[in-house]
C-alpha positions in Angstrom: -17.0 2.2 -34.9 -13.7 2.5 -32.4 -15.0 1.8 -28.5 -12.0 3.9 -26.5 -12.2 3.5 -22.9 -9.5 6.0 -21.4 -7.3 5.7 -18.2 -8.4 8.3 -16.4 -8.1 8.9 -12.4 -11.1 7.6 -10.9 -13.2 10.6 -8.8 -14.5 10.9 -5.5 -17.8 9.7 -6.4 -16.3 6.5 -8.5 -14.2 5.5 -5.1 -17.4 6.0 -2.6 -19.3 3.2 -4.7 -16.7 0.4 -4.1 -16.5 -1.5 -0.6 -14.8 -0.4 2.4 -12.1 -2.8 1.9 -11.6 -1.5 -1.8 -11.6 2.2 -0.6 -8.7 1.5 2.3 -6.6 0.2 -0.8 -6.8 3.2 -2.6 -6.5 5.7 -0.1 -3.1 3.7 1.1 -2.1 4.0 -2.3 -2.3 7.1 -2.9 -1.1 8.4 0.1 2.4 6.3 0.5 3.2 6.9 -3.5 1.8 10.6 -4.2 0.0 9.2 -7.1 -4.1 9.2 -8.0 -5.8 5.6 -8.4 -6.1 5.1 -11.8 -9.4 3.5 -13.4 -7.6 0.3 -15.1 -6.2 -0.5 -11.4 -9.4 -1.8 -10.2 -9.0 -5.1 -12.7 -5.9 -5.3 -10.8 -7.6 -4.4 -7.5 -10.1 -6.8 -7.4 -7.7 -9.6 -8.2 -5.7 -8.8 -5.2 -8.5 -8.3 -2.6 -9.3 -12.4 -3.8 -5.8 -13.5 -3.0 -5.1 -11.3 0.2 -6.8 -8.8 2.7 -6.4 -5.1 2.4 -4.1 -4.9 5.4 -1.6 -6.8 3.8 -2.3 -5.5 0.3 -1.4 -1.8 2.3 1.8 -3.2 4.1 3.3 -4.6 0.3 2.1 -0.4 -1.1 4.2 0.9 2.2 6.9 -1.7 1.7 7.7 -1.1 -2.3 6.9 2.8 -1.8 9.4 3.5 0.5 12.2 1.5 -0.3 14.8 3.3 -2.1 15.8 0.6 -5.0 11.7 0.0 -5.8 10.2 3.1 -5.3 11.8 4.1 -8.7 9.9 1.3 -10.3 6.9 1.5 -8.7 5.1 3.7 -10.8 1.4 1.5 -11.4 -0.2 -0.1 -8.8 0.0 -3.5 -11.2 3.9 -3.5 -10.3 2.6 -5.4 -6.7 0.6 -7.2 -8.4 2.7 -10.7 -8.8 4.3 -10.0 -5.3 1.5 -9.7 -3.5 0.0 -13.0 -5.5 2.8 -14.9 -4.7 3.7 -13.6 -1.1 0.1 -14.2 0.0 -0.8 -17.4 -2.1 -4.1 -19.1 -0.1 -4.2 -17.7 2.7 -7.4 -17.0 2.5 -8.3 -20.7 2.3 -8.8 -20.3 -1.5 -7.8 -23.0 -4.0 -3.8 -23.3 -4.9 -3.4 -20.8 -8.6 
């Protein structure tokens, strides 16, 4: 027996469980890139709220979004994923990746 779990746009409902700081993420992302939040982005989501706060996290979405060479290439929200990792590596007082 085949488990499929799809990649669906999460719902209202799905988004009003998460925490504030979660929620502020997605709404910034799908405002700036006209796109829905997509259910496998929270895996990425969650690694990203570790490494930097959401204020950043929405400056990098605003930043790639609206610049005319990335924009094109920015069609997941996993594409900030290493920039955001690297631009914003402990400074949260974590431990060095």
């Amino acid at each position: 027996m085949e488990i499929r779990i799809e990649n669906r746009p999460l719902t209202y409902h799905e988004k009003m469980k998460f925490h504030e700081n979660h929620q502020e993420v997605m709404r910034a992302y799908e405002y700036y890139t006209k796109r829905r939040f997509m259910r496998f982005d929270v895996i990425v989501l969650e690694g990203l709220i570790k490494v930097a706060a959401p204020a950043q996290i929405i400056s990098i979405i605003k930043q790639y979004s609206e610049h005319h060479k990335y924009s094109k290439n920015f069609t997941f929200f996993g594409y900030i994923e290493p920039i955001v990792k690297n631009q914003f590596r402990n400074k949260r007082g974590g431990k060095k990746q």
